[in-house]
N, C-alpha and C positions, 0 to 999 in steps of 0.2 A: 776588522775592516767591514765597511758598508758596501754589498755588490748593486750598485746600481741598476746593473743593466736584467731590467725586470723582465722576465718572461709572462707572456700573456697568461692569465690568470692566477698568475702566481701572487701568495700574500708569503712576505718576509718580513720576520722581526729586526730590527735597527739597534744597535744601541747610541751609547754616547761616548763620541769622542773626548778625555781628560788624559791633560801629562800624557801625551806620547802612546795611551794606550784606550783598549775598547773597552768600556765597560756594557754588558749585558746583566739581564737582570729578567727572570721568571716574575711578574707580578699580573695581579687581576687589573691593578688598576692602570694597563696600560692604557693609549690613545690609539682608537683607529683613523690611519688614512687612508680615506676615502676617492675614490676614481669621479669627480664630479659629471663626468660625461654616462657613467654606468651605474653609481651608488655601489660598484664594487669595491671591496677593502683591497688598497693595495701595499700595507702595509700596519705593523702594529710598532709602535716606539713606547719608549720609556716615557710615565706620565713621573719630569723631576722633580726632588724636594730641596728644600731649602739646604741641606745638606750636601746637593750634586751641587747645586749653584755656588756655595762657599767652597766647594773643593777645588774647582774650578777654576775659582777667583784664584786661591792661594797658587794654583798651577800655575798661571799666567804669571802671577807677580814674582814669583822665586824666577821662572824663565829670563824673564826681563832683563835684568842686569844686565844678562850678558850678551842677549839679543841688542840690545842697545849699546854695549861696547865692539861690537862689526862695526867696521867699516861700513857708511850707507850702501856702500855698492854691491855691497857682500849682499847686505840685504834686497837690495833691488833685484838681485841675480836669483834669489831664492821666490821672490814672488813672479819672476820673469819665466823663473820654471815651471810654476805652477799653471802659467798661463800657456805654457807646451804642453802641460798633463791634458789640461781642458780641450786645448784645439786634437788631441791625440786622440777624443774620447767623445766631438762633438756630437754626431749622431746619437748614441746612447743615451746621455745627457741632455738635447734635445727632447725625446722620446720620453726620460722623465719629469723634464716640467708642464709637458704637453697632458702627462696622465696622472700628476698631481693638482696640477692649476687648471688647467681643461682650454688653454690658450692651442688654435691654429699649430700643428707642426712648423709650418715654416716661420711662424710667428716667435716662434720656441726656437731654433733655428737663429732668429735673431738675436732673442735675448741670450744666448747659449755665445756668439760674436758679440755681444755686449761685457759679459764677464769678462771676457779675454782683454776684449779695449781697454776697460777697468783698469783691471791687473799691471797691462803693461804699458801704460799712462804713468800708472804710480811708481813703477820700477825703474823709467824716466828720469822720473823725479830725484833720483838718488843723489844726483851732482847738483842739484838746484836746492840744497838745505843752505841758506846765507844767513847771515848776520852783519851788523854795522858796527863800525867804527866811528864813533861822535867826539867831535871837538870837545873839550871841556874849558870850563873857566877857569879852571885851576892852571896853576904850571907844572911842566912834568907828568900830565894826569892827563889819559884816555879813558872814555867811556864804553865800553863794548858791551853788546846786544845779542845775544844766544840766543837759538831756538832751541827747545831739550821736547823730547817726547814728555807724556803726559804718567804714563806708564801702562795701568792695565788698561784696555778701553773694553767696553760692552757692546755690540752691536745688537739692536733689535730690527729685525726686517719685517714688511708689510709679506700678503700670501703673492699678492699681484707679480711681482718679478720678485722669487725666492734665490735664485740662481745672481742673476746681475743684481740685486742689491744687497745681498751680502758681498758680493767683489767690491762694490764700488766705496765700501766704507773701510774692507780688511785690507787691498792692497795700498792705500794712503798711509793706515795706522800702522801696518809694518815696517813701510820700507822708513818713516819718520821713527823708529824705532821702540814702537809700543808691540807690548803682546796683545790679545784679541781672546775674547769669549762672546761669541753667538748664541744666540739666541735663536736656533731654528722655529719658525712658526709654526703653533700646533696644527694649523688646516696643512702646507705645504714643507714639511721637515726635511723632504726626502732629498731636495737639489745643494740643501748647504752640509747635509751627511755627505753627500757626494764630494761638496768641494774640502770636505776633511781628509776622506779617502786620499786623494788626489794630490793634499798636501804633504799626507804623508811619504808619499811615493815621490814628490818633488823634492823630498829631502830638506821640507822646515821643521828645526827641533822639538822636541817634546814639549810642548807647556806654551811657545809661541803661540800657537792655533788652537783654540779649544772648542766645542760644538758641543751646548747642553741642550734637551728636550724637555719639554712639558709645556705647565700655562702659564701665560701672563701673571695671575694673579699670584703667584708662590714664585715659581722662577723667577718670572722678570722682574717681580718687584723686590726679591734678594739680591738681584744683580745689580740692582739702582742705587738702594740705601745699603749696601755692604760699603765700609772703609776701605773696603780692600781694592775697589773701583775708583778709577780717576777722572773717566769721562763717558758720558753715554752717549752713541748716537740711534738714533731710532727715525725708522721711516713707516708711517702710519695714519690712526686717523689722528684730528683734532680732539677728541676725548681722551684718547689714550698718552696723547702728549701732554697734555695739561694733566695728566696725573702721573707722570713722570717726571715733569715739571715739577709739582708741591711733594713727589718721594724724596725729590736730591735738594730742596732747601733747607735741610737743618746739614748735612755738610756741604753746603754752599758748594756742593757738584756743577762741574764743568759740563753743559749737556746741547747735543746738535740734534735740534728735530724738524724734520721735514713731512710736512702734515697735509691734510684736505687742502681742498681745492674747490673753485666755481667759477672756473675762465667764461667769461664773455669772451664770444665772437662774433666782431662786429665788421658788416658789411654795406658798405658808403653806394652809394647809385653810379661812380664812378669804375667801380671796382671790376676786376675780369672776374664776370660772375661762374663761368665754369671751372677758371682756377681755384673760384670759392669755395662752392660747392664739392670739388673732389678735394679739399683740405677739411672741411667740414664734416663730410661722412669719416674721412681716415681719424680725424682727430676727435671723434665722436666713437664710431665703434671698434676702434684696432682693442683688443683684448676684449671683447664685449662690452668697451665702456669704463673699464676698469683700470682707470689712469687719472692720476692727480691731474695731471696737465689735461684731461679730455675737454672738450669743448661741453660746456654742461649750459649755455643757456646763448642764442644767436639774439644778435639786435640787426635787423634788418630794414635799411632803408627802405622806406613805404613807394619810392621809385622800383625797385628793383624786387621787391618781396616774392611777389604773386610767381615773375619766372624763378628766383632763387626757389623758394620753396616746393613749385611744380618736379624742378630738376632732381629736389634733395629727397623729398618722399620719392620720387621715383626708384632712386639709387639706394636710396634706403630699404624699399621693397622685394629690390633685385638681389640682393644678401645672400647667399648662403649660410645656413645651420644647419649642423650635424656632426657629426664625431672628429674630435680636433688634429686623429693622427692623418685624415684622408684632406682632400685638398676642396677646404670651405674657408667663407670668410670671419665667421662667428662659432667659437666651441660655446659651453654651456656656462653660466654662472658658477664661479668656483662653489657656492653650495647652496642648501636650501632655503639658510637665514637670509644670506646675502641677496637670492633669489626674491623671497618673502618681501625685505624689506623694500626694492626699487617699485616692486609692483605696488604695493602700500601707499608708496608718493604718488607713484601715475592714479590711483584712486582717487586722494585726497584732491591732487590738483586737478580732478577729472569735478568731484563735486566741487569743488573751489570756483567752478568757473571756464577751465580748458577747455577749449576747442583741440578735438581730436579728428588731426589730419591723418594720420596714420595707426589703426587698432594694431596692435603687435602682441604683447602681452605673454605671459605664460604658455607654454608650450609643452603639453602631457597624455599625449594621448598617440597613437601610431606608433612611429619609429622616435616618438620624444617622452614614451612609458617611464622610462627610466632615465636619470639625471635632471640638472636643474637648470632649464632649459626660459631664454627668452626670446621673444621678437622682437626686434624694433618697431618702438613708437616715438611717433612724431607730434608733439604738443604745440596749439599756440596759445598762449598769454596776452593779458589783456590789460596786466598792470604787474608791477618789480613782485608783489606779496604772493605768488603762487609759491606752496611749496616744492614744484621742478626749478621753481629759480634761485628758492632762497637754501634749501639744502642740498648738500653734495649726494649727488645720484649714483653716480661710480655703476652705470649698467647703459643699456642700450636704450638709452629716453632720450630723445632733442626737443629742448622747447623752445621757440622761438616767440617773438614779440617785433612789431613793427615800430619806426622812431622816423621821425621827422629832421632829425640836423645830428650833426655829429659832435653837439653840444650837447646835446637830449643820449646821444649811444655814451657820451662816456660818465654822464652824469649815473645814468643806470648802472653801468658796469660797475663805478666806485659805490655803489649802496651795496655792498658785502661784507661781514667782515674776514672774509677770506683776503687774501693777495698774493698768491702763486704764479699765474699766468693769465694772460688777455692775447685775445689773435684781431689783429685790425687788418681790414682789406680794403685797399684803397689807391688809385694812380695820382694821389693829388699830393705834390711831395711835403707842401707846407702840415701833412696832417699826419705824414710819417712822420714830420722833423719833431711837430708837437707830441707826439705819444709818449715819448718817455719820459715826458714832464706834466701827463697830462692823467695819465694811468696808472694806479696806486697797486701795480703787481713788479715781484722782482722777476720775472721772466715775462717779456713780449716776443710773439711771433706777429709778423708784421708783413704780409702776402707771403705765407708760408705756413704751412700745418707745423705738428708737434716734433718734438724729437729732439734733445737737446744734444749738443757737442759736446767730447769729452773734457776739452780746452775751456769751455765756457764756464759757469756759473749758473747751479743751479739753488736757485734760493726763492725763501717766503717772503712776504711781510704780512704781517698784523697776524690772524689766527693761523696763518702757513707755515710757522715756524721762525725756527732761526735756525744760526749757523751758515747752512748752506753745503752744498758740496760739487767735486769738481773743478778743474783747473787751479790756478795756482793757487786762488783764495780758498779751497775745497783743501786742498793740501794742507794749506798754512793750520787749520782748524785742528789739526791731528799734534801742532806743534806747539809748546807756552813758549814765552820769552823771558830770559832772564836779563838783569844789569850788572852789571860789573863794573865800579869805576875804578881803574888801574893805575894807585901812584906810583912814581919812582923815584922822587924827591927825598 
């Protein structure tokens, strides 16, 4: 068993959850986790080899049968349980994605009510597995249309929400009747240890739920091209997806990947500019930036610029940083690379050209000595080619750029090859009606910041991924379909 609930200073070793049981292991070559708000270790995990990952696999797939022969309800009742384990344990679990991820407590807090929704969205789901019945042309003969689970699935999760994104991929793939091998991420391993714990105590069988540790490079890529895998989902960057992509095309693998992001948010002269502007900061720094959907580049009508952006550097200013268990708006950059590289861009696009309405930058000196610590900056652009506009930031950087018609906002926002999300703000209905014919992202928010619903769909187009996940099309994903044409003649 994984004890979560970490006492201040404490470092514990971890192992990995396989078949029903813990595996530990004395090795040098472990993984430190790291406390991003302190650079304190707060944990040491198994670094796995190719040999945890196919034990793994084999776990899963012997489980299966007979996970898949329950009843769905049986199975929804068991992932519904687990959604009691979690709410039984909020606090704690909070408390650990807060001091592996370095996300606001109460921000942790949310994503911590996020797993749950998850979970028991998908447990829902158990009575909603259909199929059809098709006329045929024959006589005496129906056509029937099954959905059957896929079998084993692999989950790989991003560090940014370690807790809510592994829920949101395990309780669909269970309750449709697949077993599950995670992939804890080596920066935040600690919140999907926890939810193995928790499964276990919820009373899902041995091999259903499995949680291996190590790196991408060995693990996750055994868990892609292994036979013994029947579908991968993964939430991450666009690099790492395109090479999960070219792992699973020689077995023409089944794969959901939800990747980068570079929403435009665009703001028309009509628009309620203060409504904007507090969707703007929320959708810009809620985790310090560190959100596919974050607002990563504004287009701002040249009517409205000068007070939008007065409001937004102001409220941008007014931030809080500092240590994410106490009550602030910004913890630190989950680590040092991650740190390193946002600031890299604000350089580049600093000699590029940028006008810098707001210095923010690096933060290392006083009470920010330790951890990987930013400030908000506020960029303006002066053409689509800065690199704050054209790569994904994922930190606390706003760049804005001023436009003339809102022929000219969305002609810019389509020069990307991202399409994940866009936010338009605007009272003029004829330019709501046009956005989702107009704007080449499969998620719009539309006079309203980020956040998507459990019921919804959240999905890419073009470098974003595919798949998709969430509500019933998020579901269906976890399901193949078979044919049957039934004679009697």
């Amino acid at each position: 068993m994984f004890d979560f609930t970490l006492s201040d200073g404490q470092t514990v070793s971890a192992g990995m959850y396989i078949n029903g049981r813990w595996i530990m292991r004395d090795s040098s070559a472990a993984i430190e986790v790291e406390n991003p708000a302190t650079e304190a270790v707060l944990a040491t995990i198994i670094d796995g080899t190719e040999e945890d990952a196919v034990t793994a696999l084999r776990s899963a797939q012997a489980a299966q049968p007979a996970w898949a022969a329950l009843p769905a309800i049986e199975r929804g009742k068991a992932v519904a349980a687990l959604a009691d384990e979690i709410a039984a344990h909020e606090d704690a679990l909070a408390r650990l994605v807060s001091l592996e991820q370095g996300k606001p407590l109460a921000h942790a807090h949310d994503e911590i009510g996020a797993t749950q929704t998850f979970l028991r969205y998908a447990a829902e789901n158990a009575r909603r597995i259909e199929g059809d019945i098709v006329t045929s042309d024959n006589t005496s003969e129906e056509i029937h249309i099954r959905r059957h689970p896929y079998g084993v699935v692999v989950g790989l999760t991003a560090w940014n929400y370690p807790s809510a994104l592994a829920a949101r991929k395990l309780g669909p793939a269970l309750v449709a009747g697949n077993t599950f091998v995670l992939l804890a991420h080596e920066i935040t391993p600690l919140s999907g240890l926890a939810l193995a714990t928790l499964s276990e105590r919820a009373g899902i069988p041995a091999g259903v739920f499995n949680v291996v540790t190590g790196r991408g490079r060995v693990v996750g890529e055994t868990l892609v091209k292994s036979p013994l895998s029947n579908l991968v989902t993964m939430t991450g960057s666009t690099r790492a997806g395109q090479e999960i992509y070219r792992a699973s095309a020689d077995l023409i693998k089944v794969v959901r990947l939800e990747l980068g992001g570079k929403a435009p948010f665009i703001v028309m002269e009509d628009a309620d500019i203060d409504a904007a502007v507090g969707a703007a900061v929320a959708a810009r720094y809620t985790n310090c930036g560190q959100i596919c959907t974050c607002n990563e580049r504004m287009y701002l009508h040249r009517g409205i610029a000068d007070e939008f952006l007065d409001k937004f550097v102001k409220a941008s200013k007014d931030l809080t940083i500092g240590d994410p268990l106490r009550p602030v708006d910004l913890g630190p950059k989950v680590s040092r690379l991650e740190r390193d590289k946002v600031a890299q861009i604000v350089a580049t696009s600093i000699d590029a050209g940028a006008d810098v309405l707001l210095e923010g930058g690096i933060l290392d000196s006083g009470p920010y000595q330790k951890g990987h610590w930013l400030a908000p900056t506020v960029l303006e652009a002066k053409n689509n080619s800065l690199p704050a506009i054209r790569d994904e930031v994922f930190g606390p950087v706003a760049t804005a750029m001023r436009i003339d018609s809102f022929e000219e906002a969305v002609q810019l926002a389509n020069d990307t090859q991202f399409g994940l999300s866009a936010y338009l703000f605007t009272n003029n209905y004829k330019r709501l009606a046009r956005a989702p014919y107009l704007l080449n992202f499969g998620e719009l928010y539309l006079n309203r910041s980020n956040g998507e619903a459990v019921q919804g769909f959240h999905t890419g187009w073009g470098m974003s991924g595919l798949g998709g996940e969430d509500g019933r099309y998020g579901f269906d994903n976890y399901l193949r379909k078979q044919t049957a044409y039934l004679n009697w003649g």
